[in-house]
N, C-alpha and C positions, 0 to 999 in steps of 0.2 A: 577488120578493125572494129566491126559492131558488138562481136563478143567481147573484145579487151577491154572495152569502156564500162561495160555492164558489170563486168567484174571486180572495179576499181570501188564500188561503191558497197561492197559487202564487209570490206574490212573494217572501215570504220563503224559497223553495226555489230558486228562480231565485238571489235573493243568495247563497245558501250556495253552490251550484254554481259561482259567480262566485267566491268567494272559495276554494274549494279549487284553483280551476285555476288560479289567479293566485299560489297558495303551489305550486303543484307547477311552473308554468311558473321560477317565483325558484330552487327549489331548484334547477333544472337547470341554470341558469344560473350559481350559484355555485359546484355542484360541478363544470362544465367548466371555470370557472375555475380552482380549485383543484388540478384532476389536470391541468390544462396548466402552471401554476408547478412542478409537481413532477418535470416530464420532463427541464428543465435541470439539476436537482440532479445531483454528483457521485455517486457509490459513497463511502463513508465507508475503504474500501479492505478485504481480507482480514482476516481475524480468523485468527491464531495464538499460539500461544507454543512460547520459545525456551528452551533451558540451554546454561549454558555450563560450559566446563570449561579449565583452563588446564594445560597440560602443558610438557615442552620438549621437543625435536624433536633428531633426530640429533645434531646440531651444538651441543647444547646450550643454541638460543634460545629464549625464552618463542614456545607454539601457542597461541593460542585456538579450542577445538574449538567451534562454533557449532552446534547441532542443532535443529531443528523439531525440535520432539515432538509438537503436535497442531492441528488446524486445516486449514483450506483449504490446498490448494495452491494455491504462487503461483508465478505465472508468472517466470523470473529476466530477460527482456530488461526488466521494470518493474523490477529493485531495484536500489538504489544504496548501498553501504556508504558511509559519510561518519566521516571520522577526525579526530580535533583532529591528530596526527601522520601520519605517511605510513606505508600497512599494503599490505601484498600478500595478496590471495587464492589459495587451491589446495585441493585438495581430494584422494580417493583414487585420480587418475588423474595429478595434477599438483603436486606440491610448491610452497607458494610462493616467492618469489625475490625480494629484500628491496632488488634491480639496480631492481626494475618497481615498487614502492611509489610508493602516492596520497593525499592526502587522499581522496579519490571514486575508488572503488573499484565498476565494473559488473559486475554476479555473472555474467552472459552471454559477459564478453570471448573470443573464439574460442576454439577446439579444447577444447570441456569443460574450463576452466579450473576449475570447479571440482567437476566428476565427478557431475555430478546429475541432466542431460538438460536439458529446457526450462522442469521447474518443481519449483520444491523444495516436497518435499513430505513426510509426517510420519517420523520415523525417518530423513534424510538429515543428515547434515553436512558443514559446509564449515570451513577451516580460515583461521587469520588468524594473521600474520607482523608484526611491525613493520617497518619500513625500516631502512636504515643513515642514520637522521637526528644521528646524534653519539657521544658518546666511550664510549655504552652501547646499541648496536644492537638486543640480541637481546631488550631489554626492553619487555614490554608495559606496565608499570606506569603506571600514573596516564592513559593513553590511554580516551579518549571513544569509544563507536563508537555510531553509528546507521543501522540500518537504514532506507532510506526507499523505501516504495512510490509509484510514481507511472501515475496513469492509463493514463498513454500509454509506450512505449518510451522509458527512458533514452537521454539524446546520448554516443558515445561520441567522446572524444579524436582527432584525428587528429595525433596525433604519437607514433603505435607506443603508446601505453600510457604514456607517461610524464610525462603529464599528468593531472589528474582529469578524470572524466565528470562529467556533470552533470545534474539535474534539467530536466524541461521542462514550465512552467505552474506555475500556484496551485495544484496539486491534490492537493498531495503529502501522503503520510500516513507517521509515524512509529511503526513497526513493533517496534522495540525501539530503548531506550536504556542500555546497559552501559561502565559503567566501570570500567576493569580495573585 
């Protein structure tokens, strides 16, 4: 009778061992799950903020001074200024030119258009022009602007500039929204 009693107490260890490796075997299964949904997730995009300043420029037209003040630096072939009117970029290297006005506006367009390098970054500003859209040119008033970041490289124009650039993908993220 001494062995039968000794043996009555291994089964319920045997169960329990069964049942911890069968919760550790499920956890690991659903946290591979989990961390493999999470690898297609986008970037939610850079985190900055912006001020603005409105001036007038030699000529007497409404500037918008745009400056990062803090935050990541972002890369400028990802940014797309977007206008309800038509605005030209420049910056401390390059004036803007009101001839080249877009709704969509690429902060990257060639020869340091807007004097910053490749990523704007905290303490830089760029400067914003309206178009010659009608009988009041040099006016920024009532103009929408949004900055929008996007994943991948903005598309640029191939008609010299005089067209807008454009966003490419769902994955775009909006950066600032100012209305002057």
């Amino acid at each position: 009778m001494g062995t039968r009693g000794g043996d009555r107490a291994v089964s319920p260890v045997i169960g329990v061992v069964i049942i911890v490796g069968v919760t550790v075997v499920l956890s690991a299964a659903v946290a591979g799950f989990v961390f493999t949904q999470q690898r297609g997730l986008q970037s939610p995009g850079p985190t900055a903020t912006f001020e603005f300043d409105l001036v007038e420029n030699d000529e007497g037209n409404d500037l918008l001074l745009v400056t990062h003040s803090a935050g990541e630096p972002i890369a400028l072939d990802k940014l797309l200024l977007v206008a309800d009117r038509p605005v030209d970029l420049g910056g401390s290297n390059n004036d803007p030119n009101q001839d080249f006005a877009t709704t969509g506006e690429k902060l990257d367009e060639g020869n340091g258009q807007v004097g910053i390098g490749e990523t704007w970054e905290a303490g830089e500003t760029i400067e914003v022009l309206a178009g010659d859209y009608g009988s009041d040119p040099d006016e920024l008033d009532g103009v929408t602007l949004r900055l929008v970041w996007n994943p991948r490289e903005v598309d640029k124009d191939d008609q010299g500039g005089e067209a807008p650039s454009s966003v490419v993908g769902e994955s775009s993220v909006v950066l600032f929204r100012y209305e002057v």
